[in-house]
C-alpha positions, -999 to 999 in steps of 0.1 A, spaced: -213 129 9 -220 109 40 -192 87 55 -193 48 50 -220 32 65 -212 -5 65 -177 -29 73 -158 -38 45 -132 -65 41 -107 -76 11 -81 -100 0 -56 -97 -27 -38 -122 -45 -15 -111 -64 22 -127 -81 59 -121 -87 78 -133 -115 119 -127 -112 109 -93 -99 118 -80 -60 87 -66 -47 101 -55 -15 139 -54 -10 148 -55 26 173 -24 38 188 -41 64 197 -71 41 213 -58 7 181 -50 -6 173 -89 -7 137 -100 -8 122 -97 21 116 -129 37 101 -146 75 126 -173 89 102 -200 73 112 -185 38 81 -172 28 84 -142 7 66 -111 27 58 -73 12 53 -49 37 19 -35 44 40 0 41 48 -5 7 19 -14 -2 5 20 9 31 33 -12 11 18 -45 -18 23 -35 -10 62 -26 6 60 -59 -24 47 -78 -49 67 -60 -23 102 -71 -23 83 -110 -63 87 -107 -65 121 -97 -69 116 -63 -54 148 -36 -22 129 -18 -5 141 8 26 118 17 36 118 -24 69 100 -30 96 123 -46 98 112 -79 60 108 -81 54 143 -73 26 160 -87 34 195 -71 62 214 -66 67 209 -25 96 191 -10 79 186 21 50 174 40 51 206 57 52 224 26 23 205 12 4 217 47 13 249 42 0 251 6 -35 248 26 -46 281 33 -67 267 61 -38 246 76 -16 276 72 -35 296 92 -38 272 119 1 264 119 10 302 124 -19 309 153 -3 300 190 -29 280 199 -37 246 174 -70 231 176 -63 195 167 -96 185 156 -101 212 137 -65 206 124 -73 168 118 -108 176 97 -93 203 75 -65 174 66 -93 147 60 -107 170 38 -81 179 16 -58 145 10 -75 111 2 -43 92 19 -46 106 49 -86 101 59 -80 63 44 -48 56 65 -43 84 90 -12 102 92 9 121 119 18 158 115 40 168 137 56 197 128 79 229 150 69 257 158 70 286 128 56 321 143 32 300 158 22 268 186 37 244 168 17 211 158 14 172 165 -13 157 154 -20 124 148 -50 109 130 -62 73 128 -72 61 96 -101 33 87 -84 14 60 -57 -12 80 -36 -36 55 -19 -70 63 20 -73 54 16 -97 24 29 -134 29 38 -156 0 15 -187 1 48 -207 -3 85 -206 5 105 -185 -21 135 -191 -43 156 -158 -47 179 -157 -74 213 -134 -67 229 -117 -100 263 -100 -93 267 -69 -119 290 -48 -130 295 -10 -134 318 -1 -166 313 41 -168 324 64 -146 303 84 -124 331 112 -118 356 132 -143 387 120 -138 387 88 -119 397 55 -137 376 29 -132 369 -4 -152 342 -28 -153 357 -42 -123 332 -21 -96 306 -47 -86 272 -46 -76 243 -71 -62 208 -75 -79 186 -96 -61 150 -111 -72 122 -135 -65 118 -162 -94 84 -171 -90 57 -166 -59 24 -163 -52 14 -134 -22 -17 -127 -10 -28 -96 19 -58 -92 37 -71 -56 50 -103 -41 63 -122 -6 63 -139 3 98 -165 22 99 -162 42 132 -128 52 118 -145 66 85 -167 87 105 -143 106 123 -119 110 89 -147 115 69 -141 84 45 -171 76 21 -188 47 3 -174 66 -27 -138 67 -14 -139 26 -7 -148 27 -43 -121 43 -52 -91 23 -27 -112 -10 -45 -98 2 -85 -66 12 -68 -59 -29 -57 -76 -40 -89 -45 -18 -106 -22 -18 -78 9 -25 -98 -1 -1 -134 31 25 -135 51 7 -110 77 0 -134 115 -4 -119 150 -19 -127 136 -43 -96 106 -47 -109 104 -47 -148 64 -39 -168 48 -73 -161 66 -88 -134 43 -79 -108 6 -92 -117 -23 -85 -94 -50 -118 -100 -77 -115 -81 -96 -92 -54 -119 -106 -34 -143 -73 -15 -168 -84 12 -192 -58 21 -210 -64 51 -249 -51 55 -239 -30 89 -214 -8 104 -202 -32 127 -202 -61 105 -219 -94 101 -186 -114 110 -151 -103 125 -126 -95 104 -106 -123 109 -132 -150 101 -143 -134 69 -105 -140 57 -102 -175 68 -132 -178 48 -110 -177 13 -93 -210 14 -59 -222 -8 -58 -253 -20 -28 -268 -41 -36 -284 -71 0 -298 -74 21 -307 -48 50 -280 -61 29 -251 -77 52 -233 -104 22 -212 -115 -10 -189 -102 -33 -221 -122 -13 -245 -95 -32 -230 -70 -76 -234 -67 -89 -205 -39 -123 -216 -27 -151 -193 -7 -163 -207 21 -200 -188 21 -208 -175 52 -244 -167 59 -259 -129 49 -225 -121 33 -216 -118 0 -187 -115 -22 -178 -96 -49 -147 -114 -72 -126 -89 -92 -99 -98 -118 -69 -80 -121 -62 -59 -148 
């Protein structure tokens, strides 16, 4: 399979209904929010669903979240040592890092879509640190208006330990978005895909992985349904360094409020600004 031989950007607009798409560590696990208000999703975890998605359809993962495991590794440096290849390379004293970084494109989908570091000690052999570049780059997700967020205090009434004599006096904090509307931009490069090795049929398969993006993402945070991805808009441009930049093709997708306080995804009309040569392709959520 050759590598991907034209420019590709995408939007997704997706919603949140008394869910928390992104609790913030540093703030009690609040909704993550800008100083305006606006509701924001990091573009890490939305590598973490996509990884997750890409794992659900079969897909070879390397960074695999714990309790999404699909092997029996606790570490990325066992999962590079599971490759006989890598193995080998780790335990020789000298590490060639090209060859290191091909074998690694090779075998895990994440890592020739978003690049990854290895850096890992010395075992018996050189040691390794590695880092690869990935094509795909993703936008941290803004909300397209301020957000309300909703704080529920809870209590705990079991007891964790034998022994101990606690009521349903020990209190907790659960914190959610009522309503919102996010949308995030990204873009696959081409020069990038040639040196990972990333395919037309691998954009193929990161495009069903937004369509999907939130299928078996189920939490307490984020109950079945909560999170709804609407639309994805996919621009493929007819070259490897693309018709437009980046940047232009995204202003290009315009929101427009049909009410002057949306309260739903219908309160809001997105409109295409055509741009000459490239075309669109519109996908619903599922």
């Amino acid at each position: 399979m050759t590598s991907l031989n034209h420019k590709i950007d995408f939007a997704v607009v997706l919603s949140v209904t008394k869910a928390n798409p992104n609790g913030d560590p540093l703030n009690g696990n609040r909704p993550r929010q800008n100083y305006d208000g606006y509701g924001e999703i990091s573009d890490v975890a939305l590598k973490r669903k996509i990884r997750n998605r890409l794992q659900d359809m079969g897909e070879s993962i390397f960074v695999q979240s714990n309790d999404r495991k699909s092997d029996s590794y606790g570490s990325l440096r066992e999962r590079a040592d599971a490759n006989a290849e890598l193995e080998k390379i780790l335990k020789s004293k000298t590490v060639s890092g090209d060859e290191f970084a091909n074998i690694a494109c090779g075998e895990w989908l994440d890592v020739r879509s978003f690049g990854q570091v290895f850096a890992f000690k010395a075992d018996k052999g050189a040691g390794v640190s590695v880092g690869i570049r990935g094509p795909v780059s993703i936008h941290t997700a803004t909300s397209l208006d301020p957000i309300d967020i909703t704080s529920m205090q809870i209590t705990k009434s079991v007891n964790s330990e034998p022994g101990t004599s606690r009521g349903s006096d020990t209190m907790g904090m659960k914190h959610r978005v009522d309503w919102g509307v996010y949308m995030f931009y990204g873009s696959i490069n081409t020069q990038l895909a040639e040196k990972t090795g990333f395919t037309n049929e691998d954009a193929e398969r990161f495009k069903n992985a937004l369509v999907s993006l939130f299928e078996n993402d189920a939490s307490s945070a984020r109950p079945e349904g909560s999170m709804e991805v609407h639309t994805v808009y996919w621009w493929e441009h007819n070259c490897k360094l693309g018709q437009y930049s980046s940047a232009k093709v995204h202003r290009s997708l315009k929101v427009e409020k049909r009410v002057e306080e949306p309260k739903s995804f219908e309160d809001y009309e997105f409109v295409i600004q055509p741009l000459e040569g490239l075309k669109v392709e519109v996908i619903d959520g599922q």
